[in-house]
N, C-alpha and C positions, 0 to 999 in steps of 0.2 A: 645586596648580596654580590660579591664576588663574578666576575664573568667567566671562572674557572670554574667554581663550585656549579653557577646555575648553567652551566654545558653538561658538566656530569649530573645534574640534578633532571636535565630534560632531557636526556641521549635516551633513558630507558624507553621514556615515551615517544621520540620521533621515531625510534628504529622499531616502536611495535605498529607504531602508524602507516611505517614508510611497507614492512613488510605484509602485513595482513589489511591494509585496507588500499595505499596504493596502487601497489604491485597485481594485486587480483584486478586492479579496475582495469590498469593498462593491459594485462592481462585480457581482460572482454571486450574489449574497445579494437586491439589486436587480431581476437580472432573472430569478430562482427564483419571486418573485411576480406574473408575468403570464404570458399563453400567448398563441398566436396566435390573432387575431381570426378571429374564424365570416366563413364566404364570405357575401356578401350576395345572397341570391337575389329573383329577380324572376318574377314569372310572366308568361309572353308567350304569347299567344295567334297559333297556326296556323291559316290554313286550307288547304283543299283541295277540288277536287270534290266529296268526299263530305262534307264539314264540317269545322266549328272545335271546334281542342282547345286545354286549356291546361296548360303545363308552366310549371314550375321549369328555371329558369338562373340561373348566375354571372352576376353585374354586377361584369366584371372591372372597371370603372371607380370603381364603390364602393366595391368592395374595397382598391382601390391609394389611394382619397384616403384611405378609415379610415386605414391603416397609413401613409398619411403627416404625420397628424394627432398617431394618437397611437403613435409606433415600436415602443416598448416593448411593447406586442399588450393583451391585455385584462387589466386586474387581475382576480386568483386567489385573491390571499391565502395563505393556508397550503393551500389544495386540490391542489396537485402535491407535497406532503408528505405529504399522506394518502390520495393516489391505489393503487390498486394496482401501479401497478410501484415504489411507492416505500413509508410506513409501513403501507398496508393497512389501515386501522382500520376503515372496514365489512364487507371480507373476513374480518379477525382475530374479528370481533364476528359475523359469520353462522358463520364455523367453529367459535365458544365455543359456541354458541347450540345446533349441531347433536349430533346421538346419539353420534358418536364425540371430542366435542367436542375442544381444541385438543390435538393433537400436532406432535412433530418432524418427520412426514413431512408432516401439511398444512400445517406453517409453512415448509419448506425449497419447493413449491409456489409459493410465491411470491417473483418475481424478485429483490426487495429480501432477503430474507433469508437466500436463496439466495446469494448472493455475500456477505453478510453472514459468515457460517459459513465459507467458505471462508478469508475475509480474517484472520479471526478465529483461524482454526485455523493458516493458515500464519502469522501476526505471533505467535503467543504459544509457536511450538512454534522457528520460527527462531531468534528473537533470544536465547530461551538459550541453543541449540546453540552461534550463533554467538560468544556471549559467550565464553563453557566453553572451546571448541575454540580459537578466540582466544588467549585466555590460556594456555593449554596450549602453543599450538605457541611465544609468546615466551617462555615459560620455556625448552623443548625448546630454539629456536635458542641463547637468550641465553648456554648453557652450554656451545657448540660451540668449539672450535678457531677463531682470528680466520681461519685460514688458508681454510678452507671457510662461515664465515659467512656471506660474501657471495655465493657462488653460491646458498645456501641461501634465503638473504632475497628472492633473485633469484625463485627458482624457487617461493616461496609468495602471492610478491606477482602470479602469471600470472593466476590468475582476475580479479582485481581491474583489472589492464591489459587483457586482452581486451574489448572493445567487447561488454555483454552480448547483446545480440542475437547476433551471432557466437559466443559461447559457449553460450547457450542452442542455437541452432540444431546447433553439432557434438556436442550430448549427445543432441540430437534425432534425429540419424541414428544414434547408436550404440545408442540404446534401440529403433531399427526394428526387425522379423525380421529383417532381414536382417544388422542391425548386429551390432556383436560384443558389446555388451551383452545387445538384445536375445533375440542368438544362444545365450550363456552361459543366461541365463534360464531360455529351453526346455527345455536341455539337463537341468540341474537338477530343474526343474519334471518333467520328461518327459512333456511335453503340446506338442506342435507347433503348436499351435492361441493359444496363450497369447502376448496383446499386453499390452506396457505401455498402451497408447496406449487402447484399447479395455477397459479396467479405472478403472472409476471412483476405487478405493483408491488402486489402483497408481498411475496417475496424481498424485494428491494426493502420493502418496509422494515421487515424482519431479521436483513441483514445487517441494515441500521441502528434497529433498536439492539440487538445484542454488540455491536459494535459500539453503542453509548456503554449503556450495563456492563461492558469488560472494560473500559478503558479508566472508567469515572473516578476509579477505586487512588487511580495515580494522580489526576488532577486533585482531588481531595487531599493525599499525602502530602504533597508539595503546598497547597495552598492551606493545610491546617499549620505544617512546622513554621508556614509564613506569619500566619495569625498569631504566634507566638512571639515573635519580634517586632511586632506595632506599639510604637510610644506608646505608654498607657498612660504618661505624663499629657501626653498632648489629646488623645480621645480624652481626659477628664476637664481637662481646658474648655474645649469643645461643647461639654454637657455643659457645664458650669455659663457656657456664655447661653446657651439654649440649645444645640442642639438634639432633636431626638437620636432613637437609637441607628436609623437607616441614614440620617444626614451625615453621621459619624463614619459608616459603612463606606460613604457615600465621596467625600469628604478629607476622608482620614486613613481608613482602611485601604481602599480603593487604589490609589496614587501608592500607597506603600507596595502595593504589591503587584503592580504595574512589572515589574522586573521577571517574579516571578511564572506572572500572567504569559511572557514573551516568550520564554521556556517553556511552559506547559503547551501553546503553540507550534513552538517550532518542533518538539518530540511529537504534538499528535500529529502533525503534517505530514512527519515523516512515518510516522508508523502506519497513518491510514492512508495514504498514499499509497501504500505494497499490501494492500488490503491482501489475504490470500488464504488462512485457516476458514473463516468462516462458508468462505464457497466450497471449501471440499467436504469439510462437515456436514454443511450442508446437503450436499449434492443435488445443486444450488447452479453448475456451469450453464444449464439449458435453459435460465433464466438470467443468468447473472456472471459476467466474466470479467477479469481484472488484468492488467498487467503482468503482475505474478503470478496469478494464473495459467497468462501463455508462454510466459517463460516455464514452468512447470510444464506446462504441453506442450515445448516444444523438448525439453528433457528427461519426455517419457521412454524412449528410445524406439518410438514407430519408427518406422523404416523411411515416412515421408519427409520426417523433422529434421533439423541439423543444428548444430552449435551456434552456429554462424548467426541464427533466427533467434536463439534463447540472447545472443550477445547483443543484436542487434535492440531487442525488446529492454535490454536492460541495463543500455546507454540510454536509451530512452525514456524510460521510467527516472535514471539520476536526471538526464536534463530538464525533467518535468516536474521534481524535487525541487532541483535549483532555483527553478521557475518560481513555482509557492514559494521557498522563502527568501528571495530575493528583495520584493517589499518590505516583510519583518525586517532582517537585517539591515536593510538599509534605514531604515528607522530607529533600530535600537544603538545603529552608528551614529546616529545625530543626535539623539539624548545623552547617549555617553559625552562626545563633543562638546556638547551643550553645559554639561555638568561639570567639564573639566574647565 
């Protein structure tokens, strides 16, 4: 191709790249280094019969020209990075410091690390399930009768078409007491007393399992159109010289879709990463909190939260992204390489 043609053929796409995903990061990263400006007080002196005092007041007038001078609020620097509700390093540095010095339960203590562990436990325990099970069930279909495939394909791909909110929300009422989940549970358990909901484990567990259950639908997609481009010259080779049908899988299948496999990874890495619908669905925070989460809480508009916090949280979460797939890609660099 032409280096004129493919400049007009990629402009569409850099200029939607450079506008809507650039621009906003620099954008966060921009305003993660300032906070809002301090109210400016004045002392004004009262009297009355008995005398004169003097107090502190807002000069709401000061305050409004500061913040329209300089928008952005006060520069920070890296200090909403190492704030306590975010890296902690003079919290982390008095709890080394102290008799029972740094543990798991004083580091989960604080906010940041706290939905840290969460995020972390649900991205690294999902995306394989979802992977596994994925590929399991396109084998499972791929082998079916054409006659009943497609109500099959129909009826694997529902998690995936329900609007997750809606779907989280109807596991939510089956895990109530009252629910037929929840119901089973008891029953088993033989403790009438015993909630998903009110179990800090349980909970985590729940938010997991529905986090497989919604995601599965898309590693399956991916990895059934896969199964559709496997030599079938070379799987009959295969039989032919002995293999069974899982050495084939094994073998043959397997390596083919190795490509596919690195993708269906690097999407769930990213997407369970910013884990964030199932905890409000939930209402699941007093157990369970994420990254996105606090970004969400810090852009409730309480009065005690600020931009600067949601900004900070959410440079943070991308460098923690980077992180995860940093390995992957570094490997899928050196197969390509390798190949070439």
């Amino acid at each position: 191709m032409p280096h004129r043609t493919f400049f007009w053929f990629v402009l569409p796409s850099v200029l939607a790249i450079f506008v809507f995903i650039a621009l906003p990061i620099v954008s966060v990263v921009i305003q993660s280094l300032f906070i809002d400006h301090e109210q400016v007080l004045v002392e004004v002196e009262t009297c009355d019969p008995f005398g004169c005092s003097v107090e502190l007041q807002v000069d709401a007038s000061a305050s409004a020209k500061l913040r329209e001078e300089r928008p952005l609020g006060r520069f920070n620097f890296f200090g909403t990075y190492t704030n306590r509700n975010h890296l902690a390093f003079d919290q982390l540095g008095e709890i080394w410091q102290s008799p029972g010095g740094l543990t798991i339960r004083s580091l989960l203590d604080l906010p940041f690390y706290r939905a840290l562990s969460f995020t972390l436990t649900y991205t690294l325990i999902v995306t394989p399930l979802v992977v596994i099970l994925g590929f399991f069930i396109a084998l499972g279909i791929n082998a079916l009768p054409g006659l009943i495939k497609g109500p099959v394909i129909f009826a694997s791909l529902l998690p995936m078409i329900i609007t997750p909110l809606i779907g989280a929300l109807v596991l939510f009422w089956m895990i109530d007491t009252e629910g037929i989940l929840g119901a089973l549970l008891q029953d088993l358990a033989n403790d009438p007393n015993l909630s998903l909901k009110a179990s800090v484990p349980l909970t985590w567990i729940m938010l997991i399992v529905y986090g497989v259950w919604h995601s599965a639908p898309f590693a399956f997609v991916v990895f059934y159109a896969g199964l559709q481009t496997v030599p079938q010259d070379t799987v009959e080779s295969a039989r032919i010289d002995g293999a069974n049908r899982w050495q084939c899988v094994r073998f043959v299948t397997l390596p083919h879709l190795v490509p596919l496999g690195t993708f269906v990874i690097m999407m769930q890495l990213m997407d369970n990463f910013r884990v964030f619908e199932p905890i409000v669905s939930f209402n699941a925070s007093a157990s369970a909190t994420s990254l996105s989460w606090i970004i969400f809480n810090d852009l409730r508009g309480d009065p005690g939260q600020q931009f600067s916090s949601a900004g900070a949280t959410s440079v943070l979460t991308i460098l923690g992204v980077v992180v995860l797939l940093l390995p992957i890609m570094r490997r899928a660099w050196k197969d390509f390489h390798r190949k070439v």
